[in-house]
mmCIF file of the C-alpha atoms, coordinates in Angstrom:
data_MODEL
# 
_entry.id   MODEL 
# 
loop_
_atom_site.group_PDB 
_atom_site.id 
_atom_site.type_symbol 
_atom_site.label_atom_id 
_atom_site.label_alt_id 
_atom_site.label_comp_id 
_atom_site.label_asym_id 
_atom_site.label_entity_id 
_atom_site.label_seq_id 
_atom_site.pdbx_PDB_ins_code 
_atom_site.Cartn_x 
_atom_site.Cartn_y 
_atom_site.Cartn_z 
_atom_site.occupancy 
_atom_site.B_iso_or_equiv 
_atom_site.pdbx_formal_charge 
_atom_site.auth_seq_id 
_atom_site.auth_comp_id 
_atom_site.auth_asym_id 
_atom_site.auth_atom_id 
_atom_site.pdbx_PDB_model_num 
ATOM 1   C CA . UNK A 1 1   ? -96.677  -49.789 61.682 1.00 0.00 ? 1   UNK A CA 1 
ATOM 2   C CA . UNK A 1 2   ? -99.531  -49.202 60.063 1.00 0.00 ? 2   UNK A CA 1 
ATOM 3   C CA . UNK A 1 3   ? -100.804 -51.963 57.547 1.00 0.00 ? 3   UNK A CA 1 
ATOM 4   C CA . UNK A 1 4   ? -103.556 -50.084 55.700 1.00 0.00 ? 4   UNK A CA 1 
ATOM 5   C CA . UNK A 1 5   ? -103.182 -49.290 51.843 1.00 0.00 ? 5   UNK A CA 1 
ATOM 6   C CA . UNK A 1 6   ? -104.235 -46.153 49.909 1.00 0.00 ? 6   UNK A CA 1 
ATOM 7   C CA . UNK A 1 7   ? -107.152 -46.431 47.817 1.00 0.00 ? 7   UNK A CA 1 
ATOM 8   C CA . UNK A 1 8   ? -104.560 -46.057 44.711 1.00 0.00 ? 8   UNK A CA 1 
ATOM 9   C CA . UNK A 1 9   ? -103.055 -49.060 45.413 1.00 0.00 ? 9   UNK A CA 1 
ATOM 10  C CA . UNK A 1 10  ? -105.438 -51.215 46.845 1.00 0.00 ? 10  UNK A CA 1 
ATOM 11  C CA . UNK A 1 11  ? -106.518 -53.147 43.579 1.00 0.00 ? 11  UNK A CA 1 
ATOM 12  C CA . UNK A 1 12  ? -102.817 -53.600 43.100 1.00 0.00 ? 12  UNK A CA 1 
ATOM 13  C CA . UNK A 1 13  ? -102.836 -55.528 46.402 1.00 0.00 ? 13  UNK A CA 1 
ATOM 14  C CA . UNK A 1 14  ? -105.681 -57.433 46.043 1.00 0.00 ? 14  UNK A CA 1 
ATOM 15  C CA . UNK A 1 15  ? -104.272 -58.646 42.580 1.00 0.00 ? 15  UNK A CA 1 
ATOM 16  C CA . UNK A 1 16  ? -101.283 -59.555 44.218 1.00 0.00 ? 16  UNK A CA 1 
ATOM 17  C CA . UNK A 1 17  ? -103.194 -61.495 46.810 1.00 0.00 ? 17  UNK A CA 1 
ATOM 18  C CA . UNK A 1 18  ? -105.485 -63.748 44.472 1.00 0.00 ? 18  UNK A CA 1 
ATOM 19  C CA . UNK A 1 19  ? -102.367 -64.404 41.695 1.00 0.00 ? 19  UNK A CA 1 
ATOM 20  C CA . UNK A 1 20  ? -100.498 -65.840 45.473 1.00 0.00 ? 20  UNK A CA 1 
ATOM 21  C CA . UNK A 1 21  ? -103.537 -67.762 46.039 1.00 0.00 ? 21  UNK A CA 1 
ATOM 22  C CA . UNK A 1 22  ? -103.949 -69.271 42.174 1.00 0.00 ? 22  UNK A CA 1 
ATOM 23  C CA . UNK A 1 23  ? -100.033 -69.979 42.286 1.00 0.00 ? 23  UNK A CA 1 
ATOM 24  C CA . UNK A 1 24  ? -100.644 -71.661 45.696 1.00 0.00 ? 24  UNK A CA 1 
ATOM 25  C CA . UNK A 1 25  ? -103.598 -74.351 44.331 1.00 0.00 ? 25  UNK A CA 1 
ATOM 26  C CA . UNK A 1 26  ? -101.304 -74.904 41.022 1.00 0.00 ? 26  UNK A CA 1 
ATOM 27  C CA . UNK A 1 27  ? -98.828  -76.181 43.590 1.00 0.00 ? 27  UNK A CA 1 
ATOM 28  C CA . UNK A 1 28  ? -101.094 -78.416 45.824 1.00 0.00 ? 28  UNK A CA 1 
ATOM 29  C CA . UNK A 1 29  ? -100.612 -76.515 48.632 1.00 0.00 ? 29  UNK A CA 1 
ATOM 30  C CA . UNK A 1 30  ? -102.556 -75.763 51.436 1.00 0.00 ? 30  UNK A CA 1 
ATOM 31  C CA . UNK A 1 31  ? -102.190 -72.224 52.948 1.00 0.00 ? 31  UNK A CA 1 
ATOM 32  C CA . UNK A 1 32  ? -100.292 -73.966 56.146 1.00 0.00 ? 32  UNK A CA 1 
ATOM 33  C CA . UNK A 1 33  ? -98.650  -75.643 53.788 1.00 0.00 ? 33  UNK A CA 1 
ATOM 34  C CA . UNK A 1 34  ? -96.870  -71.993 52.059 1.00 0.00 ? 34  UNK A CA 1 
ATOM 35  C CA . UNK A 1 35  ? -96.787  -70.989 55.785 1.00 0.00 ? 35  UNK A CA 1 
ATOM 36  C CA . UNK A 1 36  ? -94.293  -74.028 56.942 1.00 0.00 ? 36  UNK A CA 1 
ATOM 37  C CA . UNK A 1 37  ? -92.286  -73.407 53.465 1.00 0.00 ? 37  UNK A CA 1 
ATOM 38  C CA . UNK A 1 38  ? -92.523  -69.366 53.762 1.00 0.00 ? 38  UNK A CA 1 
ATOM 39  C CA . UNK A 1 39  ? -91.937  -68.883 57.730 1.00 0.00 ? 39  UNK A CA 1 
ATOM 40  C CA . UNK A 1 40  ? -94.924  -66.455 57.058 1.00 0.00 ? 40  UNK A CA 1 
ATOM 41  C CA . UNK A 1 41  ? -97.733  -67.531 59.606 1.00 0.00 ? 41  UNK A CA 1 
ATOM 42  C CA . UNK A 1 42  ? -101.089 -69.234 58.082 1.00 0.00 ? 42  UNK A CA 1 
ATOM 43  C CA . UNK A 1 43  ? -103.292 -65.968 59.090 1.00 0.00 ? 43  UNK A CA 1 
ATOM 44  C CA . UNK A 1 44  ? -101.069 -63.842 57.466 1.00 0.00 ? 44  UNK A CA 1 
ATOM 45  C CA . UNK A 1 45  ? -101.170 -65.922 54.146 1.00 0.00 ? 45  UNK A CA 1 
ATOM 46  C CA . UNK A 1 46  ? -105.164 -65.912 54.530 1.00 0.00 ? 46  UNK A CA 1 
ATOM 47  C CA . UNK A 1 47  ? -104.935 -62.183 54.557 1.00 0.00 ? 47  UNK A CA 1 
ATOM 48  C CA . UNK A 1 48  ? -102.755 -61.616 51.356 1.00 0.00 ? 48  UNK A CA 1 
ATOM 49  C CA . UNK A 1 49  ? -105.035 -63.948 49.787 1.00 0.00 ? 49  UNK A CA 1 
ATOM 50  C CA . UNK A 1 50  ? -108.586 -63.338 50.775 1.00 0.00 ? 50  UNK A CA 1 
ATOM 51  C CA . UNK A 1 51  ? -110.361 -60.377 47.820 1.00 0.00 ? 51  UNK A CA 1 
ATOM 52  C CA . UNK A 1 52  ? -112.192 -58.839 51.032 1.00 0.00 ? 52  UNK A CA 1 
ATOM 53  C CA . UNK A 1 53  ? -109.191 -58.212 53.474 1.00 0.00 ? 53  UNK A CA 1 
ATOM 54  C CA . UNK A 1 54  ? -106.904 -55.863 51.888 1.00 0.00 ? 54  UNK A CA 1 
ATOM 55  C CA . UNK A 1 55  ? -103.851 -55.385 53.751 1.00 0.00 ? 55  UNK A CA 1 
ATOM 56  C CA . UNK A 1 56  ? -100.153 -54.258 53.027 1.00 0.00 ? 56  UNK A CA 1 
ATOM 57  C CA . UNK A 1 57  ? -97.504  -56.800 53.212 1.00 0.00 ? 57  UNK A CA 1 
ATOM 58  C CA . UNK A 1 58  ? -93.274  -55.659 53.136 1.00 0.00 ? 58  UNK A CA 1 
ATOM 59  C CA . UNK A 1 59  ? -91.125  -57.302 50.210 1.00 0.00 ? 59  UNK A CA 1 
ATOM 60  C CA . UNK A 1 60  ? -89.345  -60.005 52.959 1.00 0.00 ? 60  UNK A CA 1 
ATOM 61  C CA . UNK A 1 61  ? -92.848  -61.466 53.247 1.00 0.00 ? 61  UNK A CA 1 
ATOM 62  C CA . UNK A 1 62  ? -93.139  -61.439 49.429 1.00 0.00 ? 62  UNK A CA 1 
ATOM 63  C CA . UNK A 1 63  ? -89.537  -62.527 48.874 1.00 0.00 ? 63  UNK A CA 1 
ATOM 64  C CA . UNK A 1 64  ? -90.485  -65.596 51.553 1.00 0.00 ? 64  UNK A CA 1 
ATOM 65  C CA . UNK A 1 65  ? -93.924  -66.690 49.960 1.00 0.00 ? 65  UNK A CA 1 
ATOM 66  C CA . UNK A 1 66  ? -92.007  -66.412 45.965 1.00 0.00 ? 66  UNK A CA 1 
ATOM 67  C CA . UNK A 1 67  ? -88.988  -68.259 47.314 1.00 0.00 ? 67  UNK A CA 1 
ATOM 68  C CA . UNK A 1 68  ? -91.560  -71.130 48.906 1.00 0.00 ? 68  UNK A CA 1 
ATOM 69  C CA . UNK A 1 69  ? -93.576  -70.735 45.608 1.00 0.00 ? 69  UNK A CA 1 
ATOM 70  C CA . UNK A 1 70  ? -90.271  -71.353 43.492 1.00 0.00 ? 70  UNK A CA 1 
ATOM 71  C CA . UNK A 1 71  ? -91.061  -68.095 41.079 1.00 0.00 ? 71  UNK A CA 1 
ATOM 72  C CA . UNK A 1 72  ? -89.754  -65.019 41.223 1.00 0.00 ? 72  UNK A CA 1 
ATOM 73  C CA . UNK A 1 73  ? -90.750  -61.868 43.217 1.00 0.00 ? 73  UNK A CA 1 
ATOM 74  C CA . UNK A 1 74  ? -90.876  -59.825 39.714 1.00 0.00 ? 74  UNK A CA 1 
ATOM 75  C CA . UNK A 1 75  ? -92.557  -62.665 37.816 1.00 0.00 ? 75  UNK A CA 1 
ATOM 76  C CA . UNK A 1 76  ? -95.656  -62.605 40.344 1.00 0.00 ? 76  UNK A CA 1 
ATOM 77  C CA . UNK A 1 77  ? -95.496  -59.100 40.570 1.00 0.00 ? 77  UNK A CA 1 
ATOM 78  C CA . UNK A 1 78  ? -96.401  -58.822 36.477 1.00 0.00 ? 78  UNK A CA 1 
ATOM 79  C CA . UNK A 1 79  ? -98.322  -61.772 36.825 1.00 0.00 ? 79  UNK A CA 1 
ATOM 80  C CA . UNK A 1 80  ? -100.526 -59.365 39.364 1.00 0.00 ? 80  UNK A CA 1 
ATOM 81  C CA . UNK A 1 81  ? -100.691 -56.575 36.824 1.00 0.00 ? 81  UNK A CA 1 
ATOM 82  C CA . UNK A 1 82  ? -101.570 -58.580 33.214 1.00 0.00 ? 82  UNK A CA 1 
ATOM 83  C CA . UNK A 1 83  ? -105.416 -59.217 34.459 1.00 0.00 ? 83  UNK A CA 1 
ATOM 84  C CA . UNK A 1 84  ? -105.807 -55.246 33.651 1.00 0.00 ? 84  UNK A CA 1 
ATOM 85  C CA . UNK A 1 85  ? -103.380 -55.407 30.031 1.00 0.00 ? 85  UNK A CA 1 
ATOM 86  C CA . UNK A 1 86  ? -105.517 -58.457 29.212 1.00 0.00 ? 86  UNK A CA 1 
ATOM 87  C CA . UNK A 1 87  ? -109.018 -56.898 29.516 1.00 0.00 ? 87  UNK A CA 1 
ATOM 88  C CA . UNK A 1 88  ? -107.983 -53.477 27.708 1.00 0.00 ? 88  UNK A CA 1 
ATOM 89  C CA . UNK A 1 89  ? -106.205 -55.382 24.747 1.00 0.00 ? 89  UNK A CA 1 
ATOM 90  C CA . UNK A 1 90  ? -108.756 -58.567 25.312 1.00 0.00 ? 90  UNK A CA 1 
ATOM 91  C CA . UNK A 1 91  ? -106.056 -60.939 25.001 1.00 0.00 ? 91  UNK A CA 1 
ATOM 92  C CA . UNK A 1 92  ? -106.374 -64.321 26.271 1.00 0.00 ? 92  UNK A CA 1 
ATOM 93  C CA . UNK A 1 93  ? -103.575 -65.934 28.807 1.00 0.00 ? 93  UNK A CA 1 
ATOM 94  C CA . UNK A 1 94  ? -102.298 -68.762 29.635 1.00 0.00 ? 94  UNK A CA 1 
ATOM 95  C CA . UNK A 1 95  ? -99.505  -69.813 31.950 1.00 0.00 ? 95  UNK A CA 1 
ATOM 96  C CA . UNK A 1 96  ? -97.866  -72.977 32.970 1.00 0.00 ? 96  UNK A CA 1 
ATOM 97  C CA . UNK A 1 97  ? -95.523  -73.790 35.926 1.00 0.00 ? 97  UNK A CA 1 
ATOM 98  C CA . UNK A 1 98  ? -92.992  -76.386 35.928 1.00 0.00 ? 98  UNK A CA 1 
ATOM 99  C CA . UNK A 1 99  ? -90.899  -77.428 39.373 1.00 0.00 ? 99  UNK A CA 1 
ATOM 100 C CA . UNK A 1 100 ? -88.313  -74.325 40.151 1.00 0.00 ? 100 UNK A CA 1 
ATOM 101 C CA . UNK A 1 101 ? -89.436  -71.999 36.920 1.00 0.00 ? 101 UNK A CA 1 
ATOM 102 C CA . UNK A 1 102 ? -90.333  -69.046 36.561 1.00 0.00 ? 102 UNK A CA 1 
ATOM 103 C CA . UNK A 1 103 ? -93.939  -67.897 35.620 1.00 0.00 ? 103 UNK A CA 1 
ATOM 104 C CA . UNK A 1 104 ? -94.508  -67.726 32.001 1.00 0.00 ? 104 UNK A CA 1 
ATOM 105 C CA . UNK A 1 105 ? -97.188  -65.977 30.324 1.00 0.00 ? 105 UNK A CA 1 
ATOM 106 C CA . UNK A 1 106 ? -98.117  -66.687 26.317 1.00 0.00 ? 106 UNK A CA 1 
ATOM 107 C CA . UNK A 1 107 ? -100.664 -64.528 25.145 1.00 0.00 ? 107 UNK A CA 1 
ATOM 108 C CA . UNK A 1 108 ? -102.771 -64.718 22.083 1.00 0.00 ? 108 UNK A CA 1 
ATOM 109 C CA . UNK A 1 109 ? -105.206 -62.362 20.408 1.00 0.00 ? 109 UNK A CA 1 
ATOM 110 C CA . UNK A 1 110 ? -107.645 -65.148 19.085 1.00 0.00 ? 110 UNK A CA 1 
# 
């Protein structure tokens, strides 16, 4: 299986990868630390995560680092995708994370 992404989609990916990684610090964990909760090996997580290794990942290894995250799959997966809606409509976010929530966004135009 081949784990490289098309040019289309790799800023999609490497969205995906830092949103995993700011969701990871906001919980005080430690990439081993998703890996024990996720069953998704340390390396892998480093991968996902670091802006300079784009690789793909399936949707069990996203489904395992949301579920050990406590969001949702389609919450991170918007969360991924607002950087772009916020620079075109230059909104400014803000989200907060409480203890088995989901990711909310508020966004202001101030």
């Amino acid at each position: 299986m081949r784990n490289e992404v098309a040019f289309v989609n790799r800023d999609r990916f490497l969205q995906l990868g830092l949103t995993i990684a700011t969701l990871r610090k906001m919980r005080g964990l430690s990439q081993e630390q998703l890996a024990e909760r996720s069953g998704v090996s340390r390396t892998h997580i480093s991968n996902i995560e670091a802006p300079n290794v784009i690789k793909a990942f399936s949707l069990d290894i996203l489904y395992r680092i949301t579920d050990a995250l406590e969001v949702e799959a389609h919450d991170i997966l918007k969360a991924a995708t607002y950087p772009d809606e916020i620079i075109k409509n230059k909104f400014f976010c803000r989200f907060s994370l409480s203890k088995k929530s989901s990711l909310y966004w508020a966004f202001s135009t101030d």
